[in-house]
Each structure stands twice: as structure tokens, then as C-alpha cells.
C-alpha positions as CSV (number, residue, x, y, z in Angstrom):
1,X,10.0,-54.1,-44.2
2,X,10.4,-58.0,-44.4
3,X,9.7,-59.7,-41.0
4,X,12.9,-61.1,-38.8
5,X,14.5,-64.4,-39.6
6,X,12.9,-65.9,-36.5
7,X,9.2,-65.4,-38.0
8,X,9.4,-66.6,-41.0
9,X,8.4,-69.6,-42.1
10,X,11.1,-72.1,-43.9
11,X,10.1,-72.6,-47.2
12,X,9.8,-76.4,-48.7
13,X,12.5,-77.9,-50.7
14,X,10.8,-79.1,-53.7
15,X,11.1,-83.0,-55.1
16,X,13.6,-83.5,-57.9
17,X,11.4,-84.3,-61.0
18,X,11.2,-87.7,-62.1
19,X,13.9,-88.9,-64.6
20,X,12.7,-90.7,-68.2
21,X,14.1,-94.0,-67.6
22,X,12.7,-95.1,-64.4
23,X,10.4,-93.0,-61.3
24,X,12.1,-91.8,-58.4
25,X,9.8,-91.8,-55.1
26,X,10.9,-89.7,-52.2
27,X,9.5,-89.8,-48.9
28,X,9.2,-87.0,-47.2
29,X,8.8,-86.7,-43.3
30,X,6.2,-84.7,-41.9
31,X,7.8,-81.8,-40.0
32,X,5.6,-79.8,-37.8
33,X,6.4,-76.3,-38.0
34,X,5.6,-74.1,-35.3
35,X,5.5,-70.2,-36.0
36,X,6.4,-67.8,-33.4
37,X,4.9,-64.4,-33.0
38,X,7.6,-61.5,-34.5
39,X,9.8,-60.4,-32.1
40,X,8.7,-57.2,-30.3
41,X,11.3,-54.3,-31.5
42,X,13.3,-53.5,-28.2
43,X,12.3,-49.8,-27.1
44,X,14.1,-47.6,-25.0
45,X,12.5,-47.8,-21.4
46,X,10.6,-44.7,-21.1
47,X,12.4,-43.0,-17.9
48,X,10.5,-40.6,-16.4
49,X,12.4,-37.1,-16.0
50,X,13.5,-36.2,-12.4
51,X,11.5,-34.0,-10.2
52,X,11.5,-30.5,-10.4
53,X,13.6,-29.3,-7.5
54,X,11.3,-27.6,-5.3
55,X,11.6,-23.6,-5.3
56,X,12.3,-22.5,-2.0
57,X,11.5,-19.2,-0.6
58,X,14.5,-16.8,0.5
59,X,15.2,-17.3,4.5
60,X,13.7,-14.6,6.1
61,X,16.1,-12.1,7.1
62,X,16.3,-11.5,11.0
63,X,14.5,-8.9,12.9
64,X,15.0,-7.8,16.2
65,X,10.9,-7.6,16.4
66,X,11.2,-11.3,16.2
67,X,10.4,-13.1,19.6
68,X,13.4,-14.2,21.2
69,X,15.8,-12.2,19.8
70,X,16.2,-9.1,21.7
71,X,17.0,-11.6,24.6
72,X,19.5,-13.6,22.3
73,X,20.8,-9.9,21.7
74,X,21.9,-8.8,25.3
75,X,23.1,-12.6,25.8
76,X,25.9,-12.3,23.1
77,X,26.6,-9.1,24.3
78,X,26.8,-9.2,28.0
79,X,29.4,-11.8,27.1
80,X,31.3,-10.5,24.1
81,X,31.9,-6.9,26.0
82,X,32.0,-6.4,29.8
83,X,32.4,-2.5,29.4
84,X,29.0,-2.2,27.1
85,X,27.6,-5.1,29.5
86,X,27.8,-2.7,32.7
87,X,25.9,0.0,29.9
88,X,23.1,-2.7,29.3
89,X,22.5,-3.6,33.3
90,X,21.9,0.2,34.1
91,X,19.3,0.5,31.6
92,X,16.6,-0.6,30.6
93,X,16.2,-2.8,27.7
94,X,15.3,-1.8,24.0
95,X,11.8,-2.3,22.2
96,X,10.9,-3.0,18.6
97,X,7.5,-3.1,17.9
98,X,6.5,-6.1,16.6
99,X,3.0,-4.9,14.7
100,X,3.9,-4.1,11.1
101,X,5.7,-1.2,10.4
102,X,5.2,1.1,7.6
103,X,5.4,0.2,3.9
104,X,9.1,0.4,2.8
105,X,8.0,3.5,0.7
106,X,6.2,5.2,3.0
107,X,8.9,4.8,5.3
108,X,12.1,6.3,3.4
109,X,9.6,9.3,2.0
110,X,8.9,10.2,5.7
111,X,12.5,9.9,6.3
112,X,13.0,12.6,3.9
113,X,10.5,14.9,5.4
114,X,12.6,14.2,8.5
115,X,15.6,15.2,7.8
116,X,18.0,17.9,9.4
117,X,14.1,19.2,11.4
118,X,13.9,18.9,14.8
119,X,11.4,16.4,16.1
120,X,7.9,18.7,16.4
121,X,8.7,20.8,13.0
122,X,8.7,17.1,11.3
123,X,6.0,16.0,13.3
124,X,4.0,19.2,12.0
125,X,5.1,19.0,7.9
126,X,4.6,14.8,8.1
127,X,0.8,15.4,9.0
128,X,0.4,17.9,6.8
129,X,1.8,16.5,3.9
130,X,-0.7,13.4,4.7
131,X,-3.6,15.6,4.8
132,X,-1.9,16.3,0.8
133,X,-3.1,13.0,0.4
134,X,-7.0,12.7,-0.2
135,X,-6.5,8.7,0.8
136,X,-4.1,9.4,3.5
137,X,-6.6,12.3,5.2
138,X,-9.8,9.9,5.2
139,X,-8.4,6.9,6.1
140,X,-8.2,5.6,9.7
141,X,-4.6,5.9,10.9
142,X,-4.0,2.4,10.8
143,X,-5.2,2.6,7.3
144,X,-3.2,5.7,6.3
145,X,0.4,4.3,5.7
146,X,-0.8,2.4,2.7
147,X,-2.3,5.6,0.9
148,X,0.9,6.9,0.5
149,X,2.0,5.2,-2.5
150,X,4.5,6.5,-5.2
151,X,1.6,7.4,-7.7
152,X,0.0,9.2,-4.8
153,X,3.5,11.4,-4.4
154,X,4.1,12.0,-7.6
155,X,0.7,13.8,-8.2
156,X,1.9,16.1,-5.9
157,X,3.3,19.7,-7.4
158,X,6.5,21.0,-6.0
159,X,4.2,23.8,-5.4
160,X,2.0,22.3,-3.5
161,X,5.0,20.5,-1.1
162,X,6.8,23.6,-0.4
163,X,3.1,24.9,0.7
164,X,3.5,23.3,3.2
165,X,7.3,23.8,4.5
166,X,9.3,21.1,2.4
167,X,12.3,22.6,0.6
168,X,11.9,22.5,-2.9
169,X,15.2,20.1,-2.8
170,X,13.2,17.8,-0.4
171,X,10.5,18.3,-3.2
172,X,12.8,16.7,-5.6
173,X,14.0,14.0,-3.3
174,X,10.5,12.7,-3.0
175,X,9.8,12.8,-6.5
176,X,12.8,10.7,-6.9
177,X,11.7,8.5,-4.7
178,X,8.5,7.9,-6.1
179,X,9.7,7.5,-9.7
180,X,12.6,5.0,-8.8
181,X,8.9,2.8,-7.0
182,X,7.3,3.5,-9.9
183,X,9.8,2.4,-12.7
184,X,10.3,-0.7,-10.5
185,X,14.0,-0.2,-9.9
186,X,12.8,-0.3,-6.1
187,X,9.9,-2.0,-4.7
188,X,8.7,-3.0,-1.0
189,X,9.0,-6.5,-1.4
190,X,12.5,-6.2,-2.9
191,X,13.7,-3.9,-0.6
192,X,12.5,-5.8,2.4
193,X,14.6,-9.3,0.9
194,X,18.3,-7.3,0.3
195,X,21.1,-7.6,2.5
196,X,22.7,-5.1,4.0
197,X,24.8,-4.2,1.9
198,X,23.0,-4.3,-1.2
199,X,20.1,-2.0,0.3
200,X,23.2,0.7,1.2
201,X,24.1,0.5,-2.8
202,X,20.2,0.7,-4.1
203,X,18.9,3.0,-2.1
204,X,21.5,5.9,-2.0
205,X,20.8,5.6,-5.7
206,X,17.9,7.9,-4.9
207,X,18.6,11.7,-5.0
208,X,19.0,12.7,-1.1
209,X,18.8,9.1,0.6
210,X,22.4,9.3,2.3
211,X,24.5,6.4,3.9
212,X,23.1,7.7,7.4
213,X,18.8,7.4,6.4
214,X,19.7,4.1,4.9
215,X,21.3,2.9,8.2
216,X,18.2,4.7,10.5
217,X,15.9,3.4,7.5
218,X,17.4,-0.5,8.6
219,X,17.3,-0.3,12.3
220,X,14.0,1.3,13.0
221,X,11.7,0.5,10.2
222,X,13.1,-3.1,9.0
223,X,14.2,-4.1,12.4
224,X,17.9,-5.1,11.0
225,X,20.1,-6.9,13.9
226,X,23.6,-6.1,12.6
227,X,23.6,-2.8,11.4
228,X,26.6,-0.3,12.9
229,X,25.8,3.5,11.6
230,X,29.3,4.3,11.8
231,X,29.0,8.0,10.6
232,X,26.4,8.8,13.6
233,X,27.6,11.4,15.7
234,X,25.5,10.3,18.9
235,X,27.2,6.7,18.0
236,X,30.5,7.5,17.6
237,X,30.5,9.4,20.9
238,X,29.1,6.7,22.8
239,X,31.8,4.7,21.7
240,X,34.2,7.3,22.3
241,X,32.6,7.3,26.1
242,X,32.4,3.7,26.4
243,X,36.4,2.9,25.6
244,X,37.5,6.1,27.1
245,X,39.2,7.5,23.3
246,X,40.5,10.6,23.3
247,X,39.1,11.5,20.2
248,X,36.1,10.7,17.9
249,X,36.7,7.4,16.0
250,X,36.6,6.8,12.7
251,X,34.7,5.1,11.0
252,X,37.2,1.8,10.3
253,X,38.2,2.3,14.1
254,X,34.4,2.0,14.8
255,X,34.0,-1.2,12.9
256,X,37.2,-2.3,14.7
257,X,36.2,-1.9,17.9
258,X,32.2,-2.8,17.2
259,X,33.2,-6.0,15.9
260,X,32.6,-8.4,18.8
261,X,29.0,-6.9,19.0
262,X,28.4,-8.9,15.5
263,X,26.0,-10.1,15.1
264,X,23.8,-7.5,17.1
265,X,25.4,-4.2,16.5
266,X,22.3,-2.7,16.1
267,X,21.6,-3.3,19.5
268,X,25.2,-1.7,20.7
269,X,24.6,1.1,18.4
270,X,20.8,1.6,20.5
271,X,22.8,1.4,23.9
272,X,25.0,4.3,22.7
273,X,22.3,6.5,22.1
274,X,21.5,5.5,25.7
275,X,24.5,5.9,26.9
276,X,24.6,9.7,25.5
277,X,21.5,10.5,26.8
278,X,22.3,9.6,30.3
279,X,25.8,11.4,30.4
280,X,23.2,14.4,29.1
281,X,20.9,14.1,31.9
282,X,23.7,13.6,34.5
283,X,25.3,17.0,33.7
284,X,22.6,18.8,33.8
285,X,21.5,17.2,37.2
286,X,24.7,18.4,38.2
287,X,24.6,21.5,36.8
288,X,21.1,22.3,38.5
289,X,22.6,21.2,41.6
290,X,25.9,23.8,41.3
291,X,23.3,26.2,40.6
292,X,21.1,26.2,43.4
């Protein structure tokens, strides 16, 4: 490849040749010629590519373990309802614990123990099915909840879980469960980043988890603010009591009337459980009295 015009050097004219009849001298004048350096070939400036944009972690979903927000809770709705307001002043304010709570797995495979039992027949097949578990049994409580893992479950026979008082549909249910953790479809951390709504749609996906577990499952073990279990019956008759309805409501009339607890109607939904209880107690305080 020949160099650019503006390197090279002119070449010399050369002097006529002398004729036969008589010499020709030419003078020439000394020309100096200078020679550049080649031109440098222009090159694309080298742009360095853009930053990668830096890869930021999901917001944190709010619980109402968090500091500060049980208090933001009865704020919003002291002023968003007086009638539940009067409920919230006459008792005494909720609690979530704010030590972690059981593994997501562990937590919706005791919910299924749980299930249509009254409180000490659960209590009673939970710690046995523990002791089921060789990790579970020799580990300190503390240390327990993480030995119940989905490989741990499905080791278990159906035999061996109806041995000790779980139906053999229960059985099933928690093999379920444990395969759906064990395939991946489900996992702790994934389950603890879902919305609402998408945690209603994966986990009824498992054989046995209803609408109802899922709501319980959001309130009490992930600590989820805005949750309104809408096909409770303690709930539904708290809201019943509350606005004075003459019948049960529905659950669209429910998320009618709930909706100026949003963003906390986890919270109403905890003060109609109160609510039910006390009406309870008050009748049969009165009924003692009528009776003596």
C-alpha cells in the first residue's frame, strides 16, 4: 500500500539533453525539501461501553413485625373507620413477633397438620410427627424448625404418618408439599419475595393448601399487612357485628366494606377475631350471671 500524497517525496524533473549544434546549460535552484512523517490513519475513538446498571435487590415486602408499623397500623385506621376505631381503643393492641419465624416450608406443612383439629389434638400430632424426624427430635427447639425440610418429609411412609393420627389424605397433602420444594416449583426464598396475589395462585397449586391456609399462612407466619381472609367465618362475623348487617357478607361485600382499612387489613381482620371473642365472653358472663 503506497504512502499518502503528503509523504512522498516530489520526484526531480530531469534536464533536457543537450542538442548537436550548440550546449544548453540550465540552472537549477536548490530547493530544500522537507519530508513530513505519514499521516497517522484516523481511528475511531475507542468509547468505553456504559456501565452496567447496577442490579438492585427486590424492596422488601412489608411486615407488621417491622418496627414502627403496627403503630402506623392503628394510625391509619383509627382515622379511616371510627366504628373499628372504638374496637381498637377497648383492646389491647396486636403482637407479631419479630424473631424469625419458621422456614416457609416448615410452616405451610404444619399448617396442614393443623387443619380442621382443635388446638391440643394438633398440638399433640405436630410434636409427634417432629419426633418422626431424627433431626427434628435431637435438635434444640430453636434448632428444630430447620430439620424439617422437604427431603426429610418425603422419607416419611404414609404408614408411618397415619401412625401417628394424620389422615392418609393429610399424608398426601404433605408429600405434595414436599415434592413441589423439592422440584423447585416452590422454594422459601421465592415464596417469601411473591405478592399477594401471586402466593394465593402458587401455593393452592399444592394438593390441600386452600384459599383460607394461604391467607392464615400470610398473616401469621410472613407477617403480611394487607391481607383480608374474606372467606373466614370468625371475620366475616366480626364484620357483620361491627356494621350491624343483617346477614353474613359476602365475600365482594367484605372487600367493599374492608377497603378503607387498606393498606392494613390484616390488622382489621386481627381486631375481628377480637371483636368475636369478646361478644363470646360477654354472653357467657351474662349467662353465668342469669344463672346464679
Amino acid at each position: 500500500m503506497g504512502r499518502s500524497a503528503s509523504s512522498r517525496t516530489p520526484a526531480a524533473t530531469s534536464p533536457p539533453a543537450p542538442t548537436d549544434d550548440h550546449s544548453v546549460k540550465i540552472y537549477f535552484r536548490s530547493r530544500k525539501i522537507v519530508k513530513k512523517p505519514p499521516a497517522k490513519p484516523l481511528t475511531a475513538t475507542a468509547v468505553p461501553p456504559p456501565a452496567p446498571a447496577p442490579v438492585l435487590a427486590p424492596p422488601a415486602l412489608p411486615a407488621l413485625s417491622s418496627p414502627g408499623e403496627i403503630e402506623a397500623a392503628l394510625r391509619h385506621l383509627h382515622a379511616a373507620d371510627p366504628l373499628l376505631s372504638a374496637v381498637i381503643s377497648s383492646t389491647k393492641a396486636p403482637t407479631f413477633a419479630s424473631s424469625p419465624s419458621l422456614p416457609a416450608f416448615h410452616s405451610l406443612a404444619r399448617s396442614i397438620l393443623y387443619q380442621q383439629l382443635a388446638p391440643s389434638a394438633a398440638d399433640a400430632i405436630y410434636a409427634r410427627f417432629l419426633a418422626l424426624l431424627p433431626s427434628a427430635a435431637a435438635a434444640a427447639a430453636a434448632a428444630a424448625a430447620n430439620a424439617v425440610t422437604p427431603a426429610a418429609v418425603l422419607a416419611l411412609a404414609a404408614a408411618e404418618l397415619r401412625a401417628i393420627g394424620v389422615s392418609g389424605r393429610k399424608a398426601s397433602y404433605l408429600h405434595d408439599l414436599a415434592g413441589k420444594f423439592s422440584a423447585g416449583e416452590l422454594s422459601d426464598s421465592a415464596v417469601a419475595a411473591m405478592d399477594e396475589a401471586a402466593l394465593l395462585a402458587e401455593l393452592t397449586k399444592v394438593k390441600g393448601v386452600g384459599e383460607w391456609t394461604v391467607h392464615m399462612f400470610m398473616i401469621f407466619s410472613l407477617h403480611r399487612p394487607d391481607v383480608l381472609p374474606c372467606g373466614d367465618l370468625g371475620v366475616r362475623k366480626g364484620v357483620q357485628e361491627l356494621y350491624k348487617l343483617k346477614a353474613l357478607p359476602k365475600p365482594e361485600e367484605m372487600a367493599a366494606l374492608c377497603e378503607r382499612w387498606k393498606p392494613y387489613r390484616s390488622v382489621g381482620a386481627w381486631y375481628m377475631w377480637r371483636l368475636m371473642e369478646s361478644k363470646g365472653l360477654a354472653a357467657k358472663k351474662k349467662k353465668g350471671n342469669t344463672s346464679s
